[in-house]
LOTOR-662892 format. One record per residue: residue in one letter; z, y, x of N, C-alpha, C, O in turn; residue number from 1. Coordinates in steps of 0.2 Angstrom, whole numbers. Example, Ala and Ser with C-alpha at 12.3 -4.5 7.8 and 13.67 -1.06 7.14 Angstrom:
BEGIN
REC res  n.pz  n.py  n.px ca.pz ca.py ca.px  c.pz  c.py  c.px  o.pz  o.py  o.px   n
REC   A    39   -28    66    39   -22    62    39   -16    66    42   -17    71   1
REC   S    35   -11    64    36    -5    68    39     0    64    40     6    67   2
// end
This chain:
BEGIN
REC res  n.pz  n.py  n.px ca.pz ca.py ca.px  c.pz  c.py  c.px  o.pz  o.py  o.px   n
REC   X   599   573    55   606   573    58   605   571    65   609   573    70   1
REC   X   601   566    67   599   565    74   598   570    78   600   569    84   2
REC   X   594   576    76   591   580    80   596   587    78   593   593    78   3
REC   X   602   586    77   606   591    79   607   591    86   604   594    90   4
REC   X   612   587    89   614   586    95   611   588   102   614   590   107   5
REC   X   602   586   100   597   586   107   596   593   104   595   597   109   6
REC   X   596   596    98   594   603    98   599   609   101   597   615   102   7
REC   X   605   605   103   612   609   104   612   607   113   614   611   117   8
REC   X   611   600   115   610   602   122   602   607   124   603   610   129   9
REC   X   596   607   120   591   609   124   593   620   126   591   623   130  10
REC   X   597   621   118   601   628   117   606   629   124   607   633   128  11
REC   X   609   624   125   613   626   133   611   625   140   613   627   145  12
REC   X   605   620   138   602   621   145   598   629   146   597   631   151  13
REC   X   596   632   140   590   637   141   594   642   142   592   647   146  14
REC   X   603   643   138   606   648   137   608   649   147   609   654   150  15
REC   X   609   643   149   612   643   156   605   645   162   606   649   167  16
REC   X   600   643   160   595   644   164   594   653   165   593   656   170  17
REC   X   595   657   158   595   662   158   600   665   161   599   669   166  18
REC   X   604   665   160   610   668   165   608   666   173   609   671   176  19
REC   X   606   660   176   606   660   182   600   664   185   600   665   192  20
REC   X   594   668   181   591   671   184   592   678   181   588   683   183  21
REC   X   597   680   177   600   688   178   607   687   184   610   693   185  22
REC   X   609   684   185   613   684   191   609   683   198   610   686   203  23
REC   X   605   680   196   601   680   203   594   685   205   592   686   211  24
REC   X   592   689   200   588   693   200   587   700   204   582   703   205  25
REC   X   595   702   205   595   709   209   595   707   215   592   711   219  26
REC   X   599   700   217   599   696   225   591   698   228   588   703   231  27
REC   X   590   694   225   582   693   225   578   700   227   574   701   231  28
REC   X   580   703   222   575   711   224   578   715   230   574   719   233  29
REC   X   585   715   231   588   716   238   583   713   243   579   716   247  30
REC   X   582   706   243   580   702   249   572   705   251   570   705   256  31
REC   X   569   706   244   564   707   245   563   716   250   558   718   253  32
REC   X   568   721   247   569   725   251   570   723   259   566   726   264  33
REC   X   572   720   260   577   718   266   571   715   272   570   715   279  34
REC   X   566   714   267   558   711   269   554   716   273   551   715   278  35
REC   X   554   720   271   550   726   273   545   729   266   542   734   265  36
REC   X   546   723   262   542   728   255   541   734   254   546   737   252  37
REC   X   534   737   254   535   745   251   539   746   247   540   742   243  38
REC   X   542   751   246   543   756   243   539   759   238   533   761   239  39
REC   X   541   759   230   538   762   225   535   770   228   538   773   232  40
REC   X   528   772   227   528   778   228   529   783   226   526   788   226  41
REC   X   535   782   222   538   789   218   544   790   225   546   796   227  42
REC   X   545   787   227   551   787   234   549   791   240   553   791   245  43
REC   X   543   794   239   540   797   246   543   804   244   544   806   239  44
REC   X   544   807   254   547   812   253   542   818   256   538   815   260  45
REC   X   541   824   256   538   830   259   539   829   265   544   828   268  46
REC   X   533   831   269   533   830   276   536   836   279   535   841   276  47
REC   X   541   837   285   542   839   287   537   846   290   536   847   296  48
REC   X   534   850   285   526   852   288   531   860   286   535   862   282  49
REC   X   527   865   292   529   871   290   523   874   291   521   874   297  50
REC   X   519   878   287   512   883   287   514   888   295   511   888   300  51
REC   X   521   891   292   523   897   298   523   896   305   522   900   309  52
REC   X   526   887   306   529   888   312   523   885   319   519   881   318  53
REC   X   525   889   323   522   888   330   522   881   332   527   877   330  54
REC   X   517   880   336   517   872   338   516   867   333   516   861   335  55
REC   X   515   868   327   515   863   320   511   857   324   507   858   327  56
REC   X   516   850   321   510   846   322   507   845   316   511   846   311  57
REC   X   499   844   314   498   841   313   501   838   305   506   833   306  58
REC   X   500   839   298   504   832   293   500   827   294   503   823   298  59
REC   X   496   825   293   494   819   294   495   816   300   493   810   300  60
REC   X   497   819   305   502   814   311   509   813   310   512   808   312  61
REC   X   512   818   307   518   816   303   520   811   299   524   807   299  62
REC   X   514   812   295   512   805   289   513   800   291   518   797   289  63
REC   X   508   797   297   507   791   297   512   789   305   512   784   308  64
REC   X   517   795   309   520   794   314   529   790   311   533   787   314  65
REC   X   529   794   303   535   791   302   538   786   300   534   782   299  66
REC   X   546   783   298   546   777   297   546   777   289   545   771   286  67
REC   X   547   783   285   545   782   279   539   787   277   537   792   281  68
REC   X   537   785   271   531   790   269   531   797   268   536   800   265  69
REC   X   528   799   269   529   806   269   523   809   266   518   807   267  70
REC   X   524   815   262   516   819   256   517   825   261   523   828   263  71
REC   X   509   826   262   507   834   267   505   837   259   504   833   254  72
REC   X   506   843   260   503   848   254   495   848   255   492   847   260  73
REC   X   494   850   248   487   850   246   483   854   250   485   859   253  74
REC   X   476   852   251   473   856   255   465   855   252   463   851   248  75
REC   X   462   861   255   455   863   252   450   856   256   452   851   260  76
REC   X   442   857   254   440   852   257   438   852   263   439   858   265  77
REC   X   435   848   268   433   850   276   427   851   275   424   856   278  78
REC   X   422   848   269   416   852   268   415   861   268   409   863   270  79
REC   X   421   866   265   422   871   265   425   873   270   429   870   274  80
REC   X   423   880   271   427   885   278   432   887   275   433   887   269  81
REC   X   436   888   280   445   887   278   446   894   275   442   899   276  82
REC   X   450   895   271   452   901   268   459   904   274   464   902   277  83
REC   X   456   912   272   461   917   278   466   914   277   468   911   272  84
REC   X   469   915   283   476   915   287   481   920   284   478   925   281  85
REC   X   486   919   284   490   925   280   493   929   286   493   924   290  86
REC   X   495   935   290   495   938   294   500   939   294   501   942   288  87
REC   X   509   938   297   514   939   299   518   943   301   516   949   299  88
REC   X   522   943   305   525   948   310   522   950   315   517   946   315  89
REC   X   521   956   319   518   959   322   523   963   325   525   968   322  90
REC   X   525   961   332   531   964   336   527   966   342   523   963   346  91
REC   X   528   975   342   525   976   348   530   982   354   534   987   353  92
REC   X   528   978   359   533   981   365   531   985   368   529   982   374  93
REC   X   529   992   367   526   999   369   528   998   378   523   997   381  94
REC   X   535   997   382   534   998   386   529   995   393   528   997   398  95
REC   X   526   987   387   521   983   394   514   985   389   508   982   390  96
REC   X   516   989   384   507   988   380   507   982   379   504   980   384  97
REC   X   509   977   374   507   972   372   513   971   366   518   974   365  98
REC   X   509   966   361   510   962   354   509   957   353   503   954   354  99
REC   X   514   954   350   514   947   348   514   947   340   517   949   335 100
REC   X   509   943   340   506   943   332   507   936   328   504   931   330 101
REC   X   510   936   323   512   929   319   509   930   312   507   935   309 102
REC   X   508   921   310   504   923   306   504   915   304   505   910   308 103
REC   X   502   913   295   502   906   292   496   903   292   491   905   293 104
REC   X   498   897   291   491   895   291   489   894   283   493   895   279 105
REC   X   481   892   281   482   893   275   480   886   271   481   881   275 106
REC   X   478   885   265   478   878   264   471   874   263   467   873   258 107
REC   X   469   874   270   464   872   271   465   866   279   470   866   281 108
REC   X   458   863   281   460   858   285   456   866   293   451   870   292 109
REC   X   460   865   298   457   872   303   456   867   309   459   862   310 110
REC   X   451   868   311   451   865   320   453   871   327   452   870   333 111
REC   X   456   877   324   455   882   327   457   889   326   453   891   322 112
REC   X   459   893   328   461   901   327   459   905   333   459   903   339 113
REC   X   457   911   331   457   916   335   459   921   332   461   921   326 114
REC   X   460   929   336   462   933   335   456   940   336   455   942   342 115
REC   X   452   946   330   451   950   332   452   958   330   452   960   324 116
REC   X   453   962   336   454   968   338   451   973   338   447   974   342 117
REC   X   453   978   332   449   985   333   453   988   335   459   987   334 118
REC   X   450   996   340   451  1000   342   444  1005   338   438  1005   338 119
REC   X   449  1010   334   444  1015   332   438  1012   327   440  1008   322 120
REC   X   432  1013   330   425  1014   324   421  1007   327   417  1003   323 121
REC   X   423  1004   333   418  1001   338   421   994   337   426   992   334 122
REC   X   415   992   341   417   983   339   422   980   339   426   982   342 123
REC   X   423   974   336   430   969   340   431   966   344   428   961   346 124
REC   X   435   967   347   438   962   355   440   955   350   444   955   346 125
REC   X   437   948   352   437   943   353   443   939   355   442   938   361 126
REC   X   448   937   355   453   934   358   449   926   358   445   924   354 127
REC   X   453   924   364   450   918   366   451   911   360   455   914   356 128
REC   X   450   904   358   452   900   352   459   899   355   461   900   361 129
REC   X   461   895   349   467   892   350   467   885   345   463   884   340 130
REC   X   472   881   347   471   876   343   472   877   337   472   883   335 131
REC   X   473   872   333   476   873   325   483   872   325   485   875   320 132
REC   X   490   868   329   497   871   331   498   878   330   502   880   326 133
REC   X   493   883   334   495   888   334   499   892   329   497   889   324 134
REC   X   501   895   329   503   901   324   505   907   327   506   912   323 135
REC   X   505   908   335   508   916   337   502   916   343   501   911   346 136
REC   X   500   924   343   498   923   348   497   932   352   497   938   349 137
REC   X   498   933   358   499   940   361   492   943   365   488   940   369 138
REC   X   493   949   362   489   956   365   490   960   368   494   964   366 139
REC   X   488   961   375   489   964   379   484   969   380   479   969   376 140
REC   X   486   976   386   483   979   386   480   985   381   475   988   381 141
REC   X   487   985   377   488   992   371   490   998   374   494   999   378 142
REC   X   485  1003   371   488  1010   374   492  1012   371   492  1011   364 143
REC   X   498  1017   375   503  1018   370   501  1024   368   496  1028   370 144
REC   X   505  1023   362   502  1032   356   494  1026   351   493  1029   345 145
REC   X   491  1021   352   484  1020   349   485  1016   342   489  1012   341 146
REC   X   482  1018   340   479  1013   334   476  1008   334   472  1008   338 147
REC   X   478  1002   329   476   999   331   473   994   323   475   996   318 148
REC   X   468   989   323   467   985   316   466   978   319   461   976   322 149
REC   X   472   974   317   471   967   319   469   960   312   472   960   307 150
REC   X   465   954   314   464   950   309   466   945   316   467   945   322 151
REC   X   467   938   308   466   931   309   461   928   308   458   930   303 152
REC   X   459   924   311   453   921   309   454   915   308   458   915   313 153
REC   X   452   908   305   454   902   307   445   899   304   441   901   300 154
REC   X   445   892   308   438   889   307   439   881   308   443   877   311 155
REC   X   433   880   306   432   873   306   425   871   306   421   875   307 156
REC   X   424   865   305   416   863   307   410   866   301   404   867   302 157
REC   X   415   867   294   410   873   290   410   878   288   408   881   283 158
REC   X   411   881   294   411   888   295   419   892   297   423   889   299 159
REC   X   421   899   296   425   901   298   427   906   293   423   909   289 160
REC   X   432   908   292   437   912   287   435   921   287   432   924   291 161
REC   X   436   923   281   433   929   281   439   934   283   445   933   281 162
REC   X   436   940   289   441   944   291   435   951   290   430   952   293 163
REC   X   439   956   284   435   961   283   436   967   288   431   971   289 164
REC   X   441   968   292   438   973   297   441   981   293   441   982   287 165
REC   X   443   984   298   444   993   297   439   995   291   441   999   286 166
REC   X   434   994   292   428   998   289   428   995   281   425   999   277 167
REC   X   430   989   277   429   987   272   434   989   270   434   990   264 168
REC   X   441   990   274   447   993   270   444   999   269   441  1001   264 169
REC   X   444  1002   274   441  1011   274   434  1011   267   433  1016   264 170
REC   X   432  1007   265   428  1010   260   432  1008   252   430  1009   246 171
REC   X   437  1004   254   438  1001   247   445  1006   247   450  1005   243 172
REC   X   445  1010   251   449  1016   249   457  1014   247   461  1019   244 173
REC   X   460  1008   249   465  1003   248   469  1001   254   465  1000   259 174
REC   X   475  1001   256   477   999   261   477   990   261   476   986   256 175
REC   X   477   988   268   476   980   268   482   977   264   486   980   262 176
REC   X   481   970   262   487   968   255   492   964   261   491   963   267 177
REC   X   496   963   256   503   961   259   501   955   263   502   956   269 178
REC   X   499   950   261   496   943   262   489   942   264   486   937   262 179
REC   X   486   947   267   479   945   268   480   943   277   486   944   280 180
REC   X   473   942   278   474   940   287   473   945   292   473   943   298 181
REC   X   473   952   289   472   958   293   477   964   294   478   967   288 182
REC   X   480   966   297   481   973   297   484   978   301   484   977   307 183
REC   X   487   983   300   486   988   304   491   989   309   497   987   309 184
REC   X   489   993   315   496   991   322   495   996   325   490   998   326 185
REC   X   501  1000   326   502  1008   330   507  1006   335   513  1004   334 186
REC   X   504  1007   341   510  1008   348   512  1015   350   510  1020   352 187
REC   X   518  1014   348   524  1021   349   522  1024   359   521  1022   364 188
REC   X   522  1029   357   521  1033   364   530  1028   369   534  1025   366 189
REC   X   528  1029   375   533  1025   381   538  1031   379   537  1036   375 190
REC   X   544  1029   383   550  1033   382   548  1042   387   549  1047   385 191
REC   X   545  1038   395   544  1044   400   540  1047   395   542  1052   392 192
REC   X   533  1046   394   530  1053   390   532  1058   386   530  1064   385 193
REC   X   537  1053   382   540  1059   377   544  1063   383   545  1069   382 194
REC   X   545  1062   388   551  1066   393   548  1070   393   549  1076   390 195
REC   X   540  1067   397   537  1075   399   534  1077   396   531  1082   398 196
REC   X   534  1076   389   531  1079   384   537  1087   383   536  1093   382 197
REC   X   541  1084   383   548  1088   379   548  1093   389   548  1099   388 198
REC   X   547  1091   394   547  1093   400   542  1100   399   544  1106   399 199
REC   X   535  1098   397   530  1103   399   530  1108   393   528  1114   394 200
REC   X   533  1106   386   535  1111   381   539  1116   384   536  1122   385 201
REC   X   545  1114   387   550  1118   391   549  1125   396   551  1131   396 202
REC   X   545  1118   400   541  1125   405   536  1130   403   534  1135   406 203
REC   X   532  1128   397   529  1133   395   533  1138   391   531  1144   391 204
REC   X   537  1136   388   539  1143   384   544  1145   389   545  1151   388 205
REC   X   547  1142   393   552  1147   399   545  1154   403   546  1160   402 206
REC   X   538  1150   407   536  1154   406   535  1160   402   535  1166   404 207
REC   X   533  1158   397   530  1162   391   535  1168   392   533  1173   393 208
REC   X   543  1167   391   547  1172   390   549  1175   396   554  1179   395 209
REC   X   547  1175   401   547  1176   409   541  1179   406   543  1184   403 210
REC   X   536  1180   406   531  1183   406   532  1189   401   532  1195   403 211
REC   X   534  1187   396   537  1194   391   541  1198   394   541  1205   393 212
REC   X   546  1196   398   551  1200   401   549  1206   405   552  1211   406 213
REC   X   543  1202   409   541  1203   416   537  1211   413   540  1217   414 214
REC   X   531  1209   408   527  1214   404   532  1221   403   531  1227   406 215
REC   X   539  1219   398   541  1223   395   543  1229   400   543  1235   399 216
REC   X   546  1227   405   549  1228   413   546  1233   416   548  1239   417 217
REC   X   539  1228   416   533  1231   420   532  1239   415   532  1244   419 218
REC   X   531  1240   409   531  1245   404   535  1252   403   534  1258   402 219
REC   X   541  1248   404   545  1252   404   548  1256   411   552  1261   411 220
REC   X   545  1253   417   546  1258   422   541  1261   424   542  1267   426 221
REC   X   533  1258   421   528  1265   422   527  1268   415   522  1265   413 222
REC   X   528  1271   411   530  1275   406   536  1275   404   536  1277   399 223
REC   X   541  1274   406   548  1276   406   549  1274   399   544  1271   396 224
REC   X   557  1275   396   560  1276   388   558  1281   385   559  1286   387 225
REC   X   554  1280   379   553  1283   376   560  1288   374   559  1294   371 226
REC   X   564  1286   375   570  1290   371   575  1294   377   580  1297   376 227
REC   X   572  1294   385   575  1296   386   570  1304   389   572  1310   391 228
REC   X   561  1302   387   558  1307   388   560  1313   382   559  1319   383 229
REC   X   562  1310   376   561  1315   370   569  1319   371   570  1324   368 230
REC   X   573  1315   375   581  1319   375   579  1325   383   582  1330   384 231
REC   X   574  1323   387   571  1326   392   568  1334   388   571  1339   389 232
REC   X   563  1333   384   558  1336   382   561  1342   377   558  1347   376 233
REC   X   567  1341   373   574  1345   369   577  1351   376   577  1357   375 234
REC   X   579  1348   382   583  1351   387   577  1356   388   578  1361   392 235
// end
């Protein structure tokens, strides 16, 4: 009976102590935000990173330039050569001969892009590098009316991205795929040629039928109408 009393005050000291640390427990974890505490890393968000766009910086300067954390998408190893580039828009403006060619990056780490050029059966023209922001770059110097077969190329320090070239499509008998880092470019004849195309058509057949007329003319005044010698040859 003694030891009712001390067991009834020791039950409301522990019931009170308990309340004071579930009332104070969310303060507390507030404060400790309030600190600079990380952040759980389920709370990171996607970087700001676009494959497509021109100028990209960098994710891993995004990562570590922002105020909260930020996840770059996955990428292959730097031990390996970067996998092709995916090949984009391709806007070309017949009347300066030249195209601006866009294009993704792919998911690998690159130090660098270039661009190569065929014309016809013969080698490729070399575009100068470009960093790894890049994503667009222009060609000048197109003939209007030509064909054309353009790749991506992207590289790094173990090696450089495969671009199979006019000749590997032409034997696989297949046009290049939607998504790959190559394909194919025709510049439209300039607006004047077609003029003087449609011009020199003109003039040659106005001759042509000037010369028929001329012939027929010529024909008929040194042997005459036939129909007017045989109404002659009746009389």
């Amino acid at each position: 009976m003694l030891g009712s009393p001390c067991r009834l005050c020791l039950l409301a000291v522990v019931f009170s102590l308990v309340r004071r640390v579930q009332l104070l427990a969310p303060q507390d974890f507030e404060e400790e935000e309030e600190d600079g505490t990380p952040l759980p890393s389920g709370s990171a968000v996607p970087c700001d990173y676009d494959r497509c766009r021109h100028l990209q910086v960098p994710c891993e300067v995004l990562k570590s330039a922002g105020p909260r954390i930020c996840l770059c998408p996955g990428i292959s190893s730097e031990a390996q050569p970067p996998d092709p580039p995916r090949l984009g828009e391709v806007r070309v403006v017949a009347e300066e001969g030249r195209a601006q060619v866009h294009w993704c990056a792919p998911s690998s780490p690159v130090h660098q892009y270039w661009l190569l050029l065929w014309e016809g059966r013969g080698a490729p023209q070399k575009g100068p590098p470009l960093n790894s922001t890049f994503r667009r770059a222009e060609l000048q110097g197109l003939k209007p009316g030509g064909a054309y077969y353009v790749c991506v190329v992207a590289a790094n320090e173990a090696g450089e991205s495969s671009a199979p070239g006019p000749q590997a499509e032409n034997l696989a008998g297949t046009d290049s795929p939607d998504f790959g880092p190559c394909g194919q470019l025709t510049v439209p004849p300039r607006p004047f040629t077609l003029v003087h195309a449609a011009v020199g058509v003109g003039t040659g057949l106005a001759l042509l039928c000037c010369s028929a007329l001329v012939w027929h003319f010529y024909l008929r005044e040194r042997w005459g109408c036939p129909r007017r010698r045989d109404a002659a040859a009746h009389l």
